[in-house]
C-alpha positions in Angstrom: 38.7 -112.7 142.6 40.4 -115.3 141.9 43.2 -116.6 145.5 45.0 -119.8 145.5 46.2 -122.4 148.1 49.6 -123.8 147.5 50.2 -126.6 149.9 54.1 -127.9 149.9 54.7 -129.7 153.0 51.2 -128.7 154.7 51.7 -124.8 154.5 49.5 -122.8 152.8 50.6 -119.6 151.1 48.1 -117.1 149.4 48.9 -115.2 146.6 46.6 -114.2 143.6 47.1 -116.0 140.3 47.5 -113.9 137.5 48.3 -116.3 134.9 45.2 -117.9 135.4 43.0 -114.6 135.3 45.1 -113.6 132.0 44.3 -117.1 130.5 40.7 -117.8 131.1 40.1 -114.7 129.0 42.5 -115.3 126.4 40.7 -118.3 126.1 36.9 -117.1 125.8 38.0 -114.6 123.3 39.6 -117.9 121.5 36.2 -119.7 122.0 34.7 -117.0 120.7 36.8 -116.0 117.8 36.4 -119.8 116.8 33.2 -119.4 116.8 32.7 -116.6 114.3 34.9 -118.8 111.8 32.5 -121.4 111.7 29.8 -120.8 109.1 33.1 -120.3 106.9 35.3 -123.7 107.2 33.5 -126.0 105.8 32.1 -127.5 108.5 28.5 -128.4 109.2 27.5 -125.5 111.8 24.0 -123.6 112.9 24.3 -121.4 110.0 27.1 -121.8 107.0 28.1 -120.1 104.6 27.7 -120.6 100.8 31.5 -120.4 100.2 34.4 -121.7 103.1 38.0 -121.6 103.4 39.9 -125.2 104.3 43.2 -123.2 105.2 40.9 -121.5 108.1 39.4 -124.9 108.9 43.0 -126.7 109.0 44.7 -123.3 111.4 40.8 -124.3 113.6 41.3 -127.9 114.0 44.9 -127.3 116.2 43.6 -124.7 118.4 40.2 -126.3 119.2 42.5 -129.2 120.8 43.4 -127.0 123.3 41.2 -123.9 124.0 38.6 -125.7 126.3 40.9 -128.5 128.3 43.1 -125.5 129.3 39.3 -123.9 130.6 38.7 -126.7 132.6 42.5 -127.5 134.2 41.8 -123.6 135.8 38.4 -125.1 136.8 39.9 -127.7 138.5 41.8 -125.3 140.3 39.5 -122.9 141.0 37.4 -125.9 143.0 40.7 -126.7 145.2 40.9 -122.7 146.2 37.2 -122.6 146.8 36.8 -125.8 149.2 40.0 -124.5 151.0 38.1 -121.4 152.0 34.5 -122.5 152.4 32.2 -125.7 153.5 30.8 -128.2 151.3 27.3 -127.3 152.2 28.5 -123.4 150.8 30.2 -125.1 147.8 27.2 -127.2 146.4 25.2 -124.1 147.0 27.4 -121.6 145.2 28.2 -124.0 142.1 24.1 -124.3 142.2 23.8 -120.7 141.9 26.7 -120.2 139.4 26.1 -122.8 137.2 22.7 -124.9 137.5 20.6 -121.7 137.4 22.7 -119.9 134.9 22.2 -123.4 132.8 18.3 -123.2 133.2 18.2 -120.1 132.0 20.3 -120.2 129.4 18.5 -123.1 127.8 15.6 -121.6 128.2 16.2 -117.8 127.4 19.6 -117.6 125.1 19.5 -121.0 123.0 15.9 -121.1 121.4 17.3 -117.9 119.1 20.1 -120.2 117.7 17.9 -123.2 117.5 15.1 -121.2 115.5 17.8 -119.5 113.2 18.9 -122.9 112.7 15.7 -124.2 111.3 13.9 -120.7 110.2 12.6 -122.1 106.9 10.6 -124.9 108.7 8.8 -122.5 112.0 6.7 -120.0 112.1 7.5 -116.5 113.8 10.2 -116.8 116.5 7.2 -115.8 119.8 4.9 -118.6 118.2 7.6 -121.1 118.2 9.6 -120.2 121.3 7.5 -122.0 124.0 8.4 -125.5 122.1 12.0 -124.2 121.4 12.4 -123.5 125.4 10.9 -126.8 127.0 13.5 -129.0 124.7 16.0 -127.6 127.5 19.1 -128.0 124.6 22.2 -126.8 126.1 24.3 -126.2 123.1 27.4 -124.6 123.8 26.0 -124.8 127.0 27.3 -128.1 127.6 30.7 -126.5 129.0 28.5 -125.4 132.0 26.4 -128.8 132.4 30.3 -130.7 132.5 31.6 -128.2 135.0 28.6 -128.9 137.2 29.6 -132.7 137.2 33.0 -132.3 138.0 32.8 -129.4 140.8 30.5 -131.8 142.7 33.2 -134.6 141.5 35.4 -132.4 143.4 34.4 -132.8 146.7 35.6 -136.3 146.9 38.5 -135.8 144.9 39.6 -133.2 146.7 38.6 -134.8 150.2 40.7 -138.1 148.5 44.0 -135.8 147.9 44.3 -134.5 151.2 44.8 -138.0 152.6 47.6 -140.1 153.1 46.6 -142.1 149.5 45.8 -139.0 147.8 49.0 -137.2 149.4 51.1 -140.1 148.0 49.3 -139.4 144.0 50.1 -135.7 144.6 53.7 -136.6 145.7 54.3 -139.3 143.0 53.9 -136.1 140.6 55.7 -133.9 142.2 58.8 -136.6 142.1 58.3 -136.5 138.4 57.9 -133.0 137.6 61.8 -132.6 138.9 62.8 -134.0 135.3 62.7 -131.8 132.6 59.9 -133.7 131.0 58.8 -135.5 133.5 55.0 -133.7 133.4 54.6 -134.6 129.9 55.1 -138.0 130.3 51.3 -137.9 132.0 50.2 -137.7 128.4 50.1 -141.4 128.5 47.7 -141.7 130.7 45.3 -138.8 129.2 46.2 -141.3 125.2 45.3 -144.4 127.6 41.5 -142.9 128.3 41.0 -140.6 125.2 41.7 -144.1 123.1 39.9 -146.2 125.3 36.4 -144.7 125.8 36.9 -143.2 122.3 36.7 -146.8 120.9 34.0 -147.7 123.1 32.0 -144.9 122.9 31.9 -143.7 119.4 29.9 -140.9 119.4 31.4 -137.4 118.7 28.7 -135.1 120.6 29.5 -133.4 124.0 27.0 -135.2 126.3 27.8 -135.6 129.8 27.4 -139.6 129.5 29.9 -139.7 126.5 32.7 -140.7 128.4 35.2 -140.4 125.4 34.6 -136.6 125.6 34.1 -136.3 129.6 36.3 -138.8 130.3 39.0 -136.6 128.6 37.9 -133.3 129.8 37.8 -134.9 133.4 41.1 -135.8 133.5 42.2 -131.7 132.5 40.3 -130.5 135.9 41.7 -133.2 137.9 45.0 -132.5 136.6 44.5 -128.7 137.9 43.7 -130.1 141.5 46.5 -131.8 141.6 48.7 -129.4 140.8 47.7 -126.7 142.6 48.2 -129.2 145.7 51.5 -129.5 145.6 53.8 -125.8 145.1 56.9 -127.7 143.5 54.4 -129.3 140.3 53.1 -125.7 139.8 56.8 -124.2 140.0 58.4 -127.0 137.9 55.6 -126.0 134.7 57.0 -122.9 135.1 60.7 -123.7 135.0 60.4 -126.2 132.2 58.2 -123.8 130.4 61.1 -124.0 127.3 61.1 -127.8 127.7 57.3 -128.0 126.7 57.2 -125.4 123.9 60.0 -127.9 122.4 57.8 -130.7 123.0 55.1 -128.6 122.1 56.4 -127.9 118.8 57.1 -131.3 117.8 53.5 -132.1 118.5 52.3 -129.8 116.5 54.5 -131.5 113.7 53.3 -135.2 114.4 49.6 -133.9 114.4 49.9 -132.0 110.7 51.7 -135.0 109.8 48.9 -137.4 110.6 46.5 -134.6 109.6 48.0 -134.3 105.6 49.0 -137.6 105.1 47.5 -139.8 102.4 44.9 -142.3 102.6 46.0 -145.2 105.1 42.6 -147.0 104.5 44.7 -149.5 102.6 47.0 -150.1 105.5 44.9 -149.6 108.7 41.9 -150.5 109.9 39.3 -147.8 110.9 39.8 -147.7 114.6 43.9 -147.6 114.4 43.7 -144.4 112.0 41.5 -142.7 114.9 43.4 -144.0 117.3 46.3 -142.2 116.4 44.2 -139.4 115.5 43.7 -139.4 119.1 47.4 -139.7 120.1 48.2 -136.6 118.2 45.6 -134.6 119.3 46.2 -135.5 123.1 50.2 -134.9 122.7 48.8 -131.4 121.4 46.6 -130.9 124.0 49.0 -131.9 126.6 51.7 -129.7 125.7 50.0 -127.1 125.3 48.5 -126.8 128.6 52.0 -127.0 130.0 53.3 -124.5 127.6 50.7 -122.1 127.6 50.7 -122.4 131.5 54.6 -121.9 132.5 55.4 -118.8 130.3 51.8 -117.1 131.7 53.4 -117.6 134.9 56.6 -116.1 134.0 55.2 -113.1 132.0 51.8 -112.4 133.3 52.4 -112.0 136.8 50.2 -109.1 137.5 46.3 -108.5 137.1 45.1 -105.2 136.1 41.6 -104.2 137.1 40.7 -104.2 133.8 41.4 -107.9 133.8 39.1 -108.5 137.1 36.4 -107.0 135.8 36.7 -109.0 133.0 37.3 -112.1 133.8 33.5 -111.7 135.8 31.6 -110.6 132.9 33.3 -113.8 130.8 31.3 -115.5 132.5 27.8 -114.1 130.8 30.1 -113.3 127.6 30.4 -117.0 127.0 26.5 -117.6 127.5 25.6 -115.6 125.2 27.8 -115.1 122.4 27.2 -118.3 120.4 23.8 -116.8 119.7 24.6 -113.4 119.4 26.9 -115.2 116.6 24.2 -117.0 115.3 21.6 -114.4 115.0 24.4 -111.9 113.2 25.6 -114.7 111.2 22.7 -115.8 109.9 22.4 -111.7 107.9 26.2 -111.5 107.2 26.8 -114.8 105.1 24.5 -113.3 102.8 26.1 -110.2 101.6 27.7 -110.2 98.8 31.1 -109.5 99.5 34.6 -110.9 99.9 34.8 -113.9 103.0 37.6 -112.3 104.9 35.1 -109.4 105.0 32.5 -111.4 106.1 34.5 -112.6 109.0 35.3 -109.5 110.1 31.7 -107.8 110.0 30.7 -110.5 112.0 33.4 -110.7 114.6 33.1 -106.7 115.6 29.4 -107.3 115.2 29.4 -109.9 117.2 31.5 -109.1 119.8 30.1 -105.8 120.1 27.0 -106.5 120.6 27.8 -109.1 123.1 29.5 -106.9 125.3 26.4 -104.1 124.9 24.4 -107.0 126.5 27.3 -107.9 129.2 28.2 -104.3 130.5 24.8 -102.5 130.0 22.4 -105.6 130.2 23.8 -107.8 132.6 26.1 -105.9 135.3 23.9 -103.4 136.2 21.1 -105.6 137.1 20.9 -108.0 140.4 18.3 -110.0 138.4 20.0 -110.7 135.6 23.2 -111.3 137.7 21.6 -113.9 139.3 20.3 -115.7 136.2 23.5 -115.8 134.5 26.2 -116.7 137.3 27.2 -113.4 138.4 27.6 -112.4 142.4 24.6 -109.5 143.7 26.6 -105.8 143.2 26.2 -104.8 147.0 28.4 -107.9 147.8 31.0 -107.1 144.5 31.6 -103.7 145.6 32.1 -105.2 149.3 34.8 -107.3 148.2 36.3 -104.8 146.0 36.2 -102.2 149.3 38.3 -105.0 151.3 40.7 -105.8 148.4 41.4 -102.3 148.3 
């Protein structure tokens, strides 16, 4: 269940916030349908397809700026609600339970498929194979969990930090700006300042917690959601100027296709300039995105049907496993002999059937398995849902 604390002049007002339920699913099912268009854009993947589309890899490259910083701004919030209602001691032992155990046994249970698919010409049989698979402890996709165990323990500092005078004045230097119409986008400088930054000093493209070009920028999304969830005027004004940011949104879009098709520049600028405003374009993107998406789900998806409750728990295992479950199909589907678009579809039904088999028959009816993969015991679910009723 997802409650929030809005504090505007040190008063606390509780309300449940739909927009956020509504958008962390929108955006698994995104992450997810991305996902299933990978062995077909070209792109070098766990499994790939003979033939690939570059349209469907040019329509990818935009959304995947956005999808997963959007995840963790509603982390970022999520950690403010949850030290607002419980200790420390509680929150290092519910993010341990929720994310470090659901991490080990996802890297040891749900990964080794996609790693052995990956390299099936050079093992033998999956069982002889899966003890070495298992004790490399590869996170894969995984690596969303690993950052968000960082930054929630980040969090207890941070948020200690923003509830005094110092971190009051931060919170209340943004709230003065987000009374201009685009005064929130104007933070985008400081999100081009680190992406560029640690980009050019850390080079490397891969998701590892120690490359700071990627945490670095991710970081700065979850912050961003603790700080405005601090302050009720910031989280009003995205909503207000929710027409504001789909302008600026829109002519972000059109600087970053710009960039993306324009001719060679290798003549013109060196290496690290062209990424560097590779960067800028993909952060103005990002950026205004997050504020777009965010202000007209708080004007139109104000409610949250139980539907939605239920799942936005089982997301949670959804995510684990359906990289592999992708995978696995994937790996049977690029090989028939039919039509891509086909292809694509076969594999996202299949896919995304047979993950939610595993999620709603599999997982949720089992303490066990809701234990290993992040999910609260049943007796205590159906408690809650008693009192919320």
């Amino acid at each position: 269940m997802v409650e929030t604390m809005l504090t505007n002049n040190c008063k606390t007002i509780d309300s449940r916030l739909s927009e956020l339920d509504w958008l962390r699913v929108i955006l698994i099912l995104a992450v997810f349908l991305h996902h299933v268009c990978m062995p077909f854009n070209g792109d070098s993947w766990h499994i790939m397809n003979n033939d690939s589309s570059k349209i469907l890899d040019d329509i990818m490259v935009y959304f995947e700026q956005f999808r997963l910083p959007i995840l963790f701004f509603i982390s970022g919030v999520g950690s403010v609600i949850l030290l607002s209602k419980i200790t420390v001691k509680k929150f290092v032992f519910d993010k341990f339970l929720r994310l470090f155990i659901p991490l080990l046994a996802g890297s040891l249970l749900v990964i080794p498929p996609q790693t052995y698919i990956e390299n099936i010409v050079e093992l033998q049989s999956y069982w002889q194979e899966y003890p070495k698979l298992a004790l490399k402890f590869e996170t894969n996709h995984l690596w969303f969990i690993e950052y968000l165990l960082v930054f929630f323990l980040l969090a207890i500092p941070l948020n200690k930090f923003f509830s005094s005078s110092l971190g009051a004045t931060v919170v209340n230097l943004v709230q003065k700006l987000s009374r201009y119409k685009i005064g929130l986008y104007l933070l985008v400088i400081l999100l081009i300042v680190i992406k560029v930054c640690f980009s050019l000093i850390f080079s490397s493209d891969d998701n590892k917690i120690e490359n700071l070009s990627s945490s670095s920028f991710y970081l700065f999304f979850f912050i961003a959601g603790m700080v405005f969830i601090h302050n009720k005027g910031i989280w009003q004004a995205v909503g207000e100027q929710r027409f504001y940011n789909l302008m600026l949104l829109f002519f972000s879009t059109i600087l970053f296709y710009a960039y993306y098709y324009s001719p060679d520049l290798s003549e013109y600028l060196s290496l690290d300039m062209r990424w560097s405003i590779w960067w800028i374009v993909c952060c103005l993107v990002a950026w205004s995105a997050l504020l777009t998406l965010l202000g007209y789900a708080q004007f139109y998806l104000t409610k949250t049907p139980k539907w939605l409750r239920l799942s936005n728990e089982l997301i949670y295992p959804f995510y684990i496993f359906h990289q592999t479950v992708i995978v696995v199909i994937g790996y049977y589907v690029i090989t028939w002999q039919v039509p891509l678009w086909m292809k694509i579809i076969s594999l996202f039904v299949l896919s995304f059937s047979i993950t939610s088999v595993i999620c709603w028959f599999i997982i949720k009816p089992s303490n066990t398995l809701r234990f290993l993969f992040g999910l609260k015991p049943l007796n205590k679910v159906e408690s809650m849902a008693y009192q919320a009723n």
